[in-house]
C-alpha positions as CSV (number, residue, x, y, z in Angstrom):
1,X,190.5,67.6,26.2
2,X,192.8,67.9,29.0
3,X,193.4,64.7,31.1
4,X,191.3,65.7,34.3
5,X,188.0,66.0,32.1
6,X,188.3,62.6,31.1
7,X,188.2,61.4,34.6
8,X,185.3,60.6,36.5
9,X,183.8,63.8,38.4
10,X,184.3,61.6,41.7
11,X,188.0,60.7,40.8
12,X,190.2,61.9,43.7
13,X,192.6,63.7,41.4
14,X,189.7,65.7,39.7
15,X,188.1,66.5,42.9
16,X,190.6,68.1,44.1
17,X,191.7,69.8,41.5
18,X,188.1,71.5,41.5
19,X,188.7,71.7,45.4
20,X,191.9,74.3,44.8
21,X,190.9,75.8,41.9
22,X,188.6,77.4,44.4
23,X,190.3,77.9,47.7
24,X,193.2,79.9,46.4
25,X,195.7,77.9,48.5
26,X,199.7,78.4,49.1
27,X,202.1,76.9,46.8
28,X,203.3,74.7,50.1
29,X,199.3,73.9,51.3
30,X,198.6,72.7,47.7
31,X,201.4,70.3,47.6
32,X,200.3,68.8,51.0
33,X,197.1,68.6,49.0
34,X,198.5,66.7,46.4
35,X,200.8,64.6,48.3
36,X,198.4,63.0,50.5
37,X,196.3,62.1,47.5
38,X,198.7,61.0,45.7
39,X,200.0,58.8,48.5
40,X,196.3,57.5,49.1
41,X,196.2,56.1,45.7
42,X,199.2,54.9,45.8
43,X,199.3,53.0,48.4
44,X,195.3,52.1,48.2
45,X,194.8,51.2,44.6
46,X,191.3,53.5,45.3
47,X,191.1,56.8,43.5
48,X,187.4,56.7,43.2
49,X,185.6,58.4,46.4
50,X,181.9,56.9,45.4
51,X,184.4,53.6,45.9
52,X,186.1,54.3,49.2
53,X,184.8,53.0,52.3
54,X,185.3,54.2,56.1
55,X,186.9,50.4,56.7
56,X,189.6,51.4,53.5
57,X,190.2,53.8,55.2
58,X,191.1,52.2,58.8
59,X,192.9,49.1,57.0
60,X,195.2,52.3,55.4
61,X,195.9,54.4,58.4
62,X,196.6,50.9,60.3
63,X,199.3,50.2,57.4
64,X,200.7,53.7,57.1
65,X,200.8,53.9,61.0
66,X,203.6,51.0,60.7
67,X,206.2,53.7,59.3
68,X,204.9,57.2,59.5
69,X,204.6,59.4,62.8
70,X,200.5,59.7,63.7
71,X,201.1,63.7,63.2
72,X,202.0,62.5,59.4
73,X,198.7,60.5,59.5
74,X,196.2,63.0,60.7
75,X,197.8,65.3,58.6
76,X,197.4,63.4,55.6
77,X,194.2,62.5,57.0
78,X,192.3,66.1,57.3
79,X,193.5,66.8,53.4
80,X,191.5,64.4,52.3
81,X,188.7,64.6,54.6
82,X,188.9,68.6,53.2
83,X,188.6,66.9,49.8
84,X,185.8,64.5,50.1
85,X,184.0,66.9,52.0
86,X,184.5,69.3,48.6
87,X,182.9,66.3,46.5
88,X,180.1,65.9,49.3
89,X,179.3,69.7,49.0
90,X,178.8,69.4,45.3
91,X,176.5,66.5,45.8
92,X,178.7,64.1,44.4
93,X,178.7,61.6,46.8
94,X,176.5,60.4,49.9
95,X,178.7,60.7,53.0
96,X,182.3,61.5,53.7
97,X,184.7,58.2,54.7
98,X,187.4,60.2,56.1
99,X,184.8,61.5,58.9
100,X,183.8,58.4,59.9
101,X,187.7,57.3,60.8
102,X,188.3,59.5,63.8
103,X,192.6,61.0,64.2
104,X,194.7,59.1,65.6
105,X,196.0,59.9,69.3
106,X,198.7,62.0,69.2
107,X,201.6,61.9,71.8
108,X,202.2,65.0,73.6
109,X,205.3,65.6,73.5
110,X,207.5,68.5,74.4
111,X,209.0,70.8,72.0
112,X,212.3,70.1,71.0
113,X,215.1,72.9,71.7
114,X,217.9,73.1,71.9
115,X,220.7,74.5,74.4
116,X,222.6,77.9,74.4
117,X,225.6,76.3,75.3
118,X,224.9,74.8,72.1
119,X,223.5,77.5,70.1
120,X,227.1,79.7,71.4
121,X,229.1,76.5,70.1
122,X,227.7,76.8,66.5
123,X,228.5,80.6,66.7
124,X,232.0,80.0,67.6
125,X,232.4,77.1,65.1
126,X,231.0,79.6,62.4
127,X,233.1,82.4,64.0
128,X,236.5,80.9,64.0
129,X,236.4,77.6,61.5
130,X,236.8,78.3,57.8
131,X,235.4,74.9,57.5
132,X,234.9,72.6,54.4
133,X,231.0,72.3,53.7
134,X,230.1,74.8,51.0
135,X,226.2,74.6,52.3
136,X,228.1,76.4,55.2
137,X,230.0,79.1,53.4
138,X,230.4,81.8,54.5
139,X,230.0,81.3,57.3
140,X,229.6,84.9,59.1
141,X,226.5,85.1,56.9
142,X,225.2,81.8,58.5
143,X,226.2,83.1,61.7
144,X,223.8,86.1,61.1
145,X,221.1,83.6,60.0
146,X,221.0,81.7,63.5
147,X,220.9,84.4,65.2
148,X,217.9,85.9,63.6
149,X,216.1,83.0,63.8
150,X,216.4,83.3,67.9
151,X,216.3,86.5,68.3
152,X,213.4,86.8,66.0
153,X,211.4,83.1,66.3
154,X,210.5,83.4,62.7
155,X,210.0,80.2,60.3
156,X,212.5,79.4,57.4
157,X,209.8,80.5,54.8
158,X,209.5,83.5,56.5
159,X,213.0,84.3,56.7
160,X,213.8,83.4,52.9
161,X,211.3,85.9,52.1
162,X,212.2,89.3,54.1
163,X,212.9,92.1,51.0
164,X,214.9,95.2,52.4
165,X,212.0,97.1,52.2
166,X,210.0,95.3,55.1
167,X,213.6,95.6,57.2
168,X,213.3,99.3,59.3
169,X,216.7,99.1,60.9
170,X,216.3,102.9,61.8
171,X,212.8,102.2,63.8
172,X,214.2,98.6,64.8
173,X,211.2,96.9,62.9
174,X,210.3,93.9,60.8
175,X,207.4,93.5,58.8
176,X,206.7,89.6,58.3
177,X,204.7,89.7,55.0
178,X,201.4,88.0,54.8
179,X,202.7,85.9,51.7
180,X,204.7,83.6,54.3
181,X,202.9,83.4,56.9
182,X,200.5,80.5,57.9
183,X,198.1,82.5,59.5
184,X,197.9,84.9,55.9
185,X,198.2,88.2,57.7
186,X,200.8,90.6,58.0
187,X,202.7,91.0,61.3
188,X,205.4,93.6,63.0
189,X,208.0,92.1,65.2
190,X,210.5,94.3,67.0
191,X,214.2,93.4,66.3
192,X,216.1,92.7,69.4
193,X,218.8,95.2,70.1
194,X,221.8,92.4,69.7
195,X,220.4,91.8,66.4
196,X,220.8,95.1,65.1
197,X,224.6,95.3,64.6
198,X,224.4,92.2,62.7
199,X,221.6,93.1,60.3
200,X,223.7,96.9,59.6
201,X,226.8,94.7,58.6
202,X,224.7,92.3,56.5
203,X,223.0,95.2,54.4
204,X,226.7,97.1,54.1
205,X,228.3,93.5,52.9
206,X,225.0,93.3,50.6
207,X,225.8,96.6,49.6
208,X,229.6,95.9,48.7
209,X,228.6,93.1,46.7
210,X,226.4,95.1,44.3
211,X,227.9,97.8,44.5
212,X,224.6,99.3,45.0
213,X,222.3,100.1,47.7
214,X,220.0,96.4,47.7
215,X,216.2,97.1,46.0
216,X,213.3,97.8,48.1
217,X,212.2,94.2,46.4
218,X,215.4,92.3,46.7
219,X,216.0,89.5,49.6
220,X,217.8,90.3,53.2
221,X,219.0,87.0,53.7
222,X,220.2,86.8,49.9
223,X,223.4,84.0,50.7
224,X,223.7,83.4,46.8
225,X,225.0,86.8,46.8
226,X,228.0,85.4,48.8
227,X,228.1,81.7,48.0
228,X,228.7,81.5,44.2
229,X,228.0,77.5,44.5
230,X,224.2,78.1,44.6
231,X,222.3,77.1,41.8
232,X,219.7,79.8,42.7
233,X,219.8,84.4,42.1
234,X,218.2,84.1,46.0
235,X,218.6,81.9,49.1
236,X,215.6,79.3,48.8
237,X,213.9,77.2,52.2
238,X,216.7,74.2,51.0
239,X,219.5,75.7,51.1
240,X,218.5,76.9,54.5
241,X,217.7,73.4,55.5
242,X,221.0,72.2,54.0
243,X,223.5,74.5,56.1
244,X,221.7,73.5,59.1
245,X,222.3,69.6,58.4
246,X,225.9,70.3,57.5
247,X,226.0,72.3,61.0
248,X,224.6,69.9,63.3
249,X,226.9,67.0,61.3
250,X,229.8,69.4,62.4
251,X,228.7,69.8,65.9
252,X,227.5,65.8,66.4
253,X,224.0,67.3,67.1
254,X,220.8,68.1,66.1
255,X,220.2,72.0,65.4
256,X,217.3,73.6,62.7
257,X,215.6,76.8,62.5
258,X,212.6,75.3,63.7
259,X,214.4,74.2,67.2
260,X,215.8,77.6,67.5
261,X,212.1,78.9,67.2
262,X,210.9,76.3,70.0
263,X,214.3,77.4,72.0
264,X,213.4,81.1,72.2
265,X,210.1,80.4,72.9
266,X,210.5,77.9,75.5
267,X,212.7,80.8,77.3
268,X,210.1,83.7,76.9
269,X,207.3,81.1,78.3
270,X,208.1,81.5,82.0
271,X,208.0,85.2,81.9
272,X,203.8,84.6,82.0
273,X,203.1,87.0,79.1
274,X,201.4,84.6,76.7
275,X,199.6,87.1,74.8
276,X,203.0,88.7,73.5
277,X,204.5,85.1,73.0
278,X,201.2,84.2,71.0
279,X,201.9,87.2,69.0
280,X,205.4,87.0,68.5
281,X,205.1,83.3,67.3
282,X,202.2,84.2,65.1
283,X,199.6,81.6,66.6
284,X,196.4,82.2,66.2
285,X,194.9,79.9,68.8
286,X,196.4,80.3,72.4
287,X,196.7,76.6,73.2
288,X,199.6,76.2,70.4
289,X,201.9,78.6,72.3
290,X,200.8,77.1,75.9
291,X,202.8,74.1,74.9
292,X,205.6,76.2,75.4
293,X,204.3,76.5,79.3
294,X,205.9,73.9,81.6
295,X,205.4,73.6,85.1
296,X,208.4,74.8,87.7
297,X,209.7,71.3,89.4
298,X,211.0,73.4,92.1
299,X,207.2,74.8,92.5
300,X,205.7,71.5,92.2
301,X,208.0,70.0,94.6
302,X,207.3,72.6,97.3
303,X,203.7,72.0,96.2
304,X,203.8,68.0,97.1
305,X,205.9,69.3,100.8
306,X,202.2,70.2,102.1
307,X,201.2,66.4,102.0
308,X,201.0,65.3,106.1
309,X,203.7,62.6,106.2
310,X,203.1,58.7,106.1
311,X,204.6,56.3,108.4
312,X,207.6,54.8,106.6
313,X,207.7,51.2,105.8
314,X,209.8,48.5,107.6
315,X,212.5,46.4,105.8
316,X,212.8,43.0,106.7
């Protein structure tokens, strides 16, 4: 008998296995799943959910919240609320602790970008540096790489999983397949017009290398093709993650795909044309891209000029 039917129907670890044999989740969603339940008993001692009370769970979030970010909480926090409320469904317990223990407040902080002074620094490093670092190598194919990811605003999983035949160079079009994408749907994106000449020499270098034209199947952005150090017949989300930590190490500051996603759309925000920047970004609820939205402090300032004047204060 395998190990989960020996475990109590209310055990967290059976519960949600029952909870994703269902819901037909991502492979990345379902290891969130597990992560936070797995981190739950761990640090809890409690795998039980007839067991678990709404104060367990406060005296846990006030521990956790002593070394994880709040985001990292609430996170963790609506997975196993998502659970429980699985078990609650299938009448296996009473009531739902991780409902009773509201999120925790959440900062609202700005997006992080980055410059394009800096961006045009990592291109010239890239451009003129053999370098050392073989997460960086080559490095005109990582120069390609960054500036998909602002031309285009895509994710890293979305990027590590273009195949040529989504890629219309001719018709200057991208099909971002509904397999990476968060909102499960597929999406067209244009491809800037500076991003064409670097796409037509990737697929020609592609082409060299296999001495073939690529597979309608077969990865764009395939850097084991040109880095015979990778472990790996394709480029994989790590590897991705790795050149851009050897990158910002080289340039003494911070620079990922993510903050090249929040960079271009902190740039197309001002133009007022949130519906295309929603759809561009691929959010699916308006108020995600509005954080891109910040006010004009020359705006505001001439804003504050129509207060009437005060007297000014004497100094003694």
């Amino acid at each position: 008998m395998p190990l989960m039917k020996t475990l109590p129907r209310t055990h967290l670890k059976r519960v949600l296995q029952d909870y994703l044999r269902i819901r037909l989740l991502k492979p990345d969603t379902i290891d969130c799943y597990q992560d936070a339940v797995r981190r739950w008993i761990d640090d809890t001692g409690l795998d039980d959910l007839k067991a678990i009370t709404a104060d367990d769970v406060i005296d846990w979030r006030n521990r956790l919240l002593v070394r994880i970010a709040r985001t990292t909480w609430n996170k963790e926090r609506r997975h196993l609320r998502a659970v429980a409320n699985h078990a609650l469904a299938q009448g296996l317990i009473d009531k739902n602790p991780f409902v009773e223990v509201p999120a925790a407040p959440e900062p609202c902080r700005l997006p992080k970008t980055i410059t394009i002074d800096l961006v045009n620094a990592a291109l010239t490093l890239l451009s003129k540096s053999p370098g050392t670092s073989h997460a960086m190598s080559p490095r005109w194919f990582w120069g390609i790489v960054i500036r998909t990811f602002y031309f285009t605003g895509i994710r890293r999983s979305q990027l590590v999983g273009i195949p040529w035949r989504h890629l219309n160079l001719p018709g200057r079009a991208l099909l971002l397949g509904y397999e990476t994408s968060k909102t499960f749907r597929d999406k067209y994106l244009p491809i800037h017009p500076d991003l064409v000449p670097d796409l037509e020499y990737l697929y020609q270098r592609t082409r060299e290398v296999l001495g073939r034209a690529p597979r309608p199947e077969e990865q764009v952005f395939n850097g084991a093709l040109f880095n015979d150090r990778y472990q790996s017949d394709t480029l994989t989300r790590d590897q991705v993650t790795r050149f851009f930590q050897a990158l910002s190490r080289e340039l003494g500051q911070p620079v990922s795909a993510h903050r090249l996603r929040h960079t271009m759309a902190t740039h197309l925000a001002p133009t007022g044309q949130i519906r295309s920047l929603q759809e561009v970004l691929g959010h699916t609820n308006v108020k995600t891209t509005m954080t891109y939205v910040h006010p004009d402090l020359e705006q505001l300032t001439a804003f504050l000029g129509h207060l009437p004047g005060l007297r000014p204060m004497g100094r003694s």
